[in-house]
C-alpha positions, 0 to 999 in steps of 0.5 A: 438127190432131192429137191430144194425146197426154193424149187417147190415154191417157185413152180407154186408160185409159177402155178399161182393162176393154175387153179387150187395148187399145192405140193406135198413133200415125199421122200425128199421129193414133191407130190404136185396136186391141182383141184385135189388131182395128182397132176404131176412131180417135182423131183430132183429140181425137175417138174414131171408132169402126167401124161393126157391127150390134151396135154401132149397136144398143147405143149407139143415141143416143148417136153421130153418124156421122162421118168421121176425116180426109176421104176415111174411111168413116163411123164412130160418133163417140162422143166425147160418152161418152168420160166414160161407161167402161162404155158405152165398154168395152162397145162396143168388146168389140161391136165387136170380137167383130163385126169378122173376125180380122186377116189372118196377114201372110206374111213376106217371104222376102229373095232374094239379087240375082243378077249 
């Protein structure tokens, strides 16, 4: 199953003060990033959010933990608060102040073949 695409733009739009989100579709279903950090999924209409010690504190009682699609690592599923804006916003600025800085990707340096 996939997600809608209505689905992806209401959590973004539910996110809207959260700081600089966004999602990237993948295989049917959404990447979620904040300030440029992988803080969670969107997959099957569901929003999986990563686990943090800030995170779980906050939103104590309000998830289930969860898998995206089988073989992920467990995350909050918050989807029963996705109508909850300020709950939302607030988790995932936790989360992603919790989460390291992505890795600088180095750029490939194209070599000419030799014959």
């Amino acid at each position: 199953m996939t997600t809608s695409q209505s689905t992806a733009e209401f959590i973004l739009d539910q996110l809207a003060s959260a700081g600089f989100v966004r999602v990237r579709k993948m295989f049917g279903d959404y990447a979620l990033y904040c300030n440029e950090k992988v803080i969670g999924l969107i997959c099957d209409d569901q929003l999986f959010i990563k686990y943090t010690d800030p995170g779980k504190e906050f939103a104590e009682g309000r998830y289930s933990e969860g898998f995206a699609y089988a073989g992920a690592k467990p995350s909050m599923n918050v989807s029963d608060a996705i109508d909850d804006r300020d709950f939302l916003c607030t988790l995932i600025r936790l989360t992603a102040d919790a989460l390291p800085r992505p890795k600088e990707k180095k750029k490939k340096i194209r070599t000419k073949p030799t014959r």
